[in-house]
N, C-alpha and C positions, 0 to 999 in steps of 0.2 A: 193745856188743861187749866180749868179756871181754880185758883186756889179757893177752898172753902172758908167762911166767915171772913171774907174780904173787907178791907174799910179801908175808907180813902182816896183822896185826888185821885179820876183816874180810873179804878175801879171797877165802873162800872161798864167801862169801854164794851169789855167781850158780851157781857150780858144785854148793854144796848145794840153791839152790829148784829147778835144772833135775832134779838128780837124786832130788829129792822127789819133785818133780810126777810125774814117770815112773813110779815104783811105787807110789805111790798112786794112779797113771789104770791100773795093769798092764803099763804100756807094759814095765816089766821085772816081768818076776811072779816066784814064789818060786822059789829054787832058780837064777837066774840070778843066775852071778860076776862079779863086775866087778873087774879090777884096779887099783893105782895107776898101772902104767905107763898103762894104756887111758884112766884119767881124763886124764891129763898132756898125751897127745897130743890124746884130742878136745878140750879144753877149753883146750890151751895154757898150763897152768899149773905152778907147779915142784913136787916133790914137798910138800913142805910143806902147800903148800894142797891138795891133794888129799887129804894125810892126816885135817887138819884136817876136813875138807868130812865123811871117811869116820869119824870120831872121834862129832861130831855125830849122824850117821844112827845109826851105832851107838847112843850113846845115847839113841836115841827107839824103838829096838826093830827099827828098819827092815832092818839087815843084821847079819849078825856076819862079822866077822874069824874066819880058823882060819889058822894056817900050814901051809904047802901046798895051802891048798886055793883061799886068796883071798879078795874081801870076799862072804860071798853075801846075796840078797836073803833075807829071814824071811817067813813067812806073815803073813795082818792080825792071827790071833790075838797074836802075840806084839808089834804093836806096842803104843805108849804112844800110846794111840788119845785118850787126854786133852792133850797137848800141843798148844797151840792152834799150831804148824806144821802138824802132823799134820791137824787139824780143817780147815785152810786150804786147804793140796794135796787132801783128799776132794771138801770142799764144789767145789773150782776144776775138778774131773774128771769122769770121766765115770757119777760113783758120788754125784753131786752129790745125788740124790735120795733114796735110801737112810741118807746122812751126814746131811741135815736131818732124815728121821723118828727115826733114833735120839736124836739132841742134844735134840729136841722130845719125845720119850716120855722124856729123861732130864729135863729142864724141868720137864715135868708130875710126873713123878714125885719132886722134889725142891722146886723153887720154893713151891709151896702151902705146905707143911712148915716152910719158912724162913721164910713173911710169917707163917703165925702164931707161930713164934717169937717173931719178930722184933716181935709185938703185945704181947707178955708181956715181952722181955725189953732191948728198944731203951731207948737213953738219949734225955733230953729234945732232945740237940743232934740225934740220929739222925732221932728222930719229926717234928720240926722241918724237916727238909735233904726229909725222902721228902715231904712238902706241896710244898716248894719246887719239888724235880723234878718232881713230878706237873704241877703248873700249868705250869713252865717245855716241857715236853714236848705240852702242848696249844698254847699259843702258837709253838714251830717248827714243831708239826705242821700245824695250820690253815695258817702259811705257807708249808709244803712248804721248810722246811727241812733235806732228808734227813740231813744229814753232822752238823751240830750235834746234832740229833735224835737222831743215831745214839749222839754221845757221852755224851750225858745220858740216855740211855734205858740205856747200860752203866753209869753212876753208879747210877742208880735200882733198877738189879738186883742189882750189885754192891754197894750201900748195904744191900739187905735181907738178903742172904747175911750179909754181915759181924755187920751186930745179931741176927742170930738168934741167938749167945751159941754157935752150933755149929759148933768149929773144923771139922767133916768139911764143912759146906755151905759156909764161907767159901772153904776151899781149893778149890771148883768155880766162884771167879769168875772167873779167866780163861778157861774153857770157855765159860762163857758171854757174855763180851764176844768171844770168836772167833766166835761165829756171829753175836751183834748184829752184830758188825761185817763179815762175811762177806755177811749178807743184803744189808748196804747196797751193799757194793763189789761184789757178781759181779749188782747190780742187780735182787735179790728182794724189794724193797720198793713198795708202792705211789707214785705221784709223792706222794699225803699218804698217811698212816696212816687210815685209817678209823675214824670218830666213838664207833662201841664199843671198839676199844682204849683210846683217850682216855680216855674213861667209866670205864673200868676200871682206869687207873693211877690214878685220882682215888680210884674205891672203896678198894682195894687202900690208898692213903696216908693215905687218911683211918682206914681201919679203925686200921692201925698206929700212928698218931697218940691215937687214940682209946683205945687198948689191950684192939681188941676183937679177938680171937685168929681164930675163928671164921669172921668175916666173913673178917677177911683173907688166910685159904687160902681161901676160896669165891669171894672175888674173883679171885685169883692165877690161881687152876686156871681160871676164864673166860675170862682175859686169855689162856693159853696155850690152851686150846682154839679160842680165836678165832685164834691165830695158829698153829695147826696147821692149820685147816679152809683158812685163807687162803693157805697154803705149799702143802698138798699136799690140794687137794680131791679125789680121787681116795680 
């Protein structure tokens, strides 16, 4: 329960996830205003935190301030559809379906890209660390260790992003540790990962390791189409 006349670092946390989640389920669609006053009362908090709460959306694309007119909700075009909040409230709604095929057609179309970079251009501690995770993520996986699993499977993504030497791909690892870790928490993982995943972060680490370019997007793109067909067979 949210304490009333809240102030301070923080604060505003509850009153911006509840009024995430809402427009990005539509529960407030575009063109609907919301005020400070109206935050203050439903949510019981002082102006401050309301502000703050409205600061935030703001900056993620969600609403704009105008004077006179109040805060209004923005269409989805204009939000900051990459901020892994954004990505969180989708996947958590009723739009949950739609948010994993794009995130997954952005994967596919980006991740391949980055392991062969990352086959040509990874340093030896890098090539080293993706063997590691790879084997480390068969051993949680064979145990159905989903959560650990979860973290070291955004290591091993986020590790190849980074070595592909391409600041544009490194800056898309937080996208993709929001939906690694989205999958695991709204419960869209298998109790274990299936044995061709495995297979395929193996491939994928070894290529990279190897410095064979080639394989390494061929393996990638596998691995993501296994986990596209797995997500959304439809």
């Amino acid at each position: 329960m949210i304490e009333r006349r809240q102030t301070g670092t923080g604060l505003h946390d509850p009153v911006l996830e509840k009024l995430g989640m809402e427009i990005a389920a539509g529960e407030l669609p575009p063109g609907h205003v919301l005020t400070l006053d109206g935050i203050q009362e439903r949510f019981g908090v002082s102006r401050t935190v309301a502000r703050e709460a409205m600061r935030v959306l703001e900056s993620m694309g969600l609403v704009q301030s105008r004077r006179r007119v109040g805060i209004t909700v923005r269409p989805t075009a204009d939000w900051n559809v990459f901020d892994p909040k954004v990505i969180w409230w989708r996947l958590s709604g009723p739009a949950r379906g739609a948010q994993l095929r794009t995130l997954t057609e952005l994967r596919i179309a980006v991740e391949p890209l980055a392991a062969g970079a990352a086959a040509r251009a990874a340093t030896p501690a890098q090539r080293s660390r993706a063997v590691e995770l790879a084997a480390t993520l068969r051993r949680l996986g064979e145990a159905g260790e989903l959560t650990e699993f979860m973290e070291r499977d955004v290591e091993f993504h986020g590790l190849l992003l980074q070595a592909s030497g391409n600041e544009m791909f490194a800056a898309l690892a937080d996208v993709i540790a929001a939906v690694l870790r989205g999958r695991t928490q709204l419960g869209l993982m298998p109790h274990k990962p299936v044995p061709e995943a495995m297979d395929l972060h193996d491939a994928v680490a070894a290529a990279v390791a190897g410095g064979r370019s080639a394989e390494a997007e061929t393996a990638m793109r596998a691995l993501l189409v296994e986990v596209r067909t797995a997500m959304l067979p439809g």
